[in-house]
Rosetta silent file (secondary structure, phi, psi, omega in degrees, C-alpha in Angstrom):
SEQUENCE: XXXXXXXXXXXXXXXXXXXXXXXXXXXXXXXXXXXXXXXXXXXXXXXXXXXXXXXXXXXXXXXXXXXXXX
SCORE:     score description
SCORE:     0.000 S_00000001
   1 L     0.000  128.428  178.918    0.000    0.000    0.000 S_00000001
   2 L   -84.358  130.096  178.437    1.417    3.366   -0.994 S_00000001
   3 L   -60.905  134.571 -179.010    1.229    6.036    1.709 S_00000001
   4 L    87.642   -2.691  178.261   -1.222    8.755    0.721 S_00000001
   5 L   -88.805  170.818  177.710   -3.113    6.501   -1.686 S_00000001
   6 L   -87.143    5.525  176.985   -6.780    5.543   -1.374 S_00000001
   7 L   -64.871  -37.279 -174.560   -5.779    1.905   -0.926 S_00000001
   8 L  -157.417  133.976  178.736   -5.607    2.339    2.829 S_00000001
   9 L  -129.018  132.732  178.728   -6.210    5.206    5.261 S_00000001
  10 L  -133.412  164.779 -178.086   -5.339    5.086    8.950 S_00000001
  11 L   -69.431  -24.350 -176.830   -5.458    7.412   11.918 S_00000001
  12 L   -98.614    7.684  177.478   -1.670    7.441   12.306 S_00000001
  13 L    64.799   13.036  177.355   -0.962    8.294    8.620 S_00000001
  14 L   -92.034  -22.743  179.930    1.149    5.154    8.154 S_00000001
  15 L    57.760   38.180 -179.855   -1.531    3.290    6.188 S_00000001
  16 L  -120.487  133.408  177.700   -0.309   -0.025    7.591 S_00000001
  17 L    54.915   42.924  179.348   -2.575   -2.801    8.940 S_00000001
  18 L   -79.846  156.817  179.778   -5.713   -0.709    8.644 S_00000001
  19 L   -77.540  160.230  177.463   -9.144   -2.160    9.268 S_00000001
  20 L  -103.285  147.369  175.399  -11.644   -3.046    6.567 S_00000001
  21 L  -113.699  138.514  174.134  -15.172   -1.694    6.314 S_00000001
  22 L  -127.413  144.923  175.623  -18.023   -3.630    4.815 S_00000001
  23 L  -153.154  158.478  177.125  -21.541   -2.476    4.007 S_00000001
  24 L  -142.765  159.899  176.835  -24.488   -3.589    1.904 S_00000001
  25 L  -113.488  164.625 -176.740  -27.735   -2.088    0.673 S_00000001
  26 L   -94.681   -3.659 -179.498  -31.195   -3.613    0.588 S_00000001
  27 L  -134.483  155.279 -176.869  -32.011   -2.761   -3.030 S_00000001
  28 L   -71.556  -37.484 -171.731  -30.242   -3.248   -6.336 S_00000001
  29 L   -95.039   14.102  178.042  -30.623    0.326   -7.631 S_00000001
  30 L   -71.454  143.375  174.107  -29.453    2.263   -4.565 S_00000001
  31 E   -99.561  128.729 -178.690  -26.675    4.792   -5.053 S_00000001
  32 E  -114.710  128.591  176.388  -24.046    4.725   -2.317 S_00000001
  33 E  -113.247  126.573 -178.519  -21.691    7.638   -1.676 S_00000001
  34 E  -109.195  114.454 -177.294  -18.663    6.989    0.509 S_00000001
  35 E  -104.659  130.614  176.606  -17.187   10.145    2.074 S_00000001
  36 E  -127.679  126.178  172.812  -13.738   10.132    3.699 S_00000001
  37 E  -114.557   90.792 -175.183  -12.188   13.100    5.490 S_00000001
  38 L   -64.735  -33.034 -179.201   -8.689   11.829    6.252 S_00000001
  39 L   -66.432  -38.964 -179.987   -7.634   15.106    7.904 S_00000001
  40 L   -89.089  -13.299 -179.395  -10.511   14.933   10.414 S_00000001
  41 L    74.913   31.960 -179.105  -10.374   11.145   10.712 S_00000001
  42 E  -123.378  156.228  175.009  -14.019   10.646    9.757 S_00000001
  43 E  -142.618  149.959 -178.731  -15.890    8.612    7.177 S_00000001
  44 E  -145.095  143.734  175.783  -19.569    8.571    6.193 S_00000001
  45 E  -118.331  121.584  176.677  -21.723    6.416    3.951 S_00000001
  46 E  -110.303  130.188  177.547  -24.823    7.999    2.378 S_00000001
  47 E  -110.226  122.442  177.481  -27.400    5.811    0.647 S_00000001
  48 E   -94.098  125.633 -179.134  -29.697    7.514   -1.866 S_00000001
  49 L   -62.675  155.101  177.966  -33.037    5.710   -2.277 S_00000001
  50 L   -65.026  156.934 -172.529  -33.967    4.356   -5.666 S_00000001
  51 H   -57.192  -33.618 -178.437  -36.097    6.684   -7.866 S_00000001
  52 H   -63.822  -37.183  179.020  -39.434    4.908   -7.262 S_00000001
  53 H   -64.447  -44.207  178.622  -39.247    5.625   -3.524 S_00000001
  54 H   -63.734  -40.248  177.679  -38.644    9.318   -4.138 S_00000001
  55 H   -60.906  -43.598  178.412  -41.539    9.363   -6.626 S_00000001
  56 H   -64.007  -38.836  177.208  -43.911    7.823   -4.083 S_00000001
  57 H   -63.928  -40.872  178.596  -42.875   10.383   -1.482 S_00000001
  58 H   -66.136  -40.397  177.742  -43.555   13.231   -3.929 S_00000001
  59 H   -63.457  -43.289  178.108  -46.984   11.831   -4.836 S_00000001
  60 H   -62.082  -41.932  178.815  -47.855   11.520   -1.139 S_00000001
  61 H   -64.832  -39.890  178.265  -46.726   15.099   -0.472 S_00000001
  62 H   -64.106  -39.605  177.966  -48.814   16.381   -3.410 S_00000001
  63 H   -61.861  -44.262  179.940  -51.840   14.514   -2.064 S_00000001
  64 H   -65.375  -43.029  179.365  -51.416   16.073    1.383 S_00000001
  65 H   -64.110  -39.014  179.516  -50.996   19.577   -0.070 S_00000001
  66 H   -65.000  -39.858 -178.581  -54.097   19.133   -2.238 S_00000001
  67 H   -67.990  -36.852  179.501  -56.113   17.997    0.762 S_00000001
  68 H   -68.124  -36.413 -177.899  -55.031   20.990    2.859 S_00000001
  69 H   -75.082  -23.899 -175.989  -56.004   23.475    0.137 S_00000001
  70 L   -81.516    0.000    0.000  -59.471   21.973   -0.369 S_00000001
């Protein structure tokens, strides 16, 4: 592993014997974004729902707004 590469990141900046992270999603079409801030020593995984879920949420919100206006 080359120091400073994305092969391995560690808290002590040596990039030696670092731990592995594993994750999985529950749907085939999910988009996963993996954020690493090596300077702060943090990492985050964001999962974006598949488009049908977002569409259903928008339809539900439109229904609620229509009902409030009536």
């Amino acid at each position: 592993v080359a120091t400073g590469s994305w092969d391995s990141i560690s808290w002590d900046n040596r990039s030696v014997n670092t731990g592995n992270w594993g994750f999985s999603t529950d749907a085939v079409n999910n988009t996963v974004t993996f954020w690493v801030d090596a300077a702060a020593g943090t990492a985050r995984i964001d999962v974006t729902p598949e488009p049908a879920t977002i569409g259903l949420l928008l339809i539900g919100a439109a229904f609620i707004m229509r009902r409030r206006c009536a």
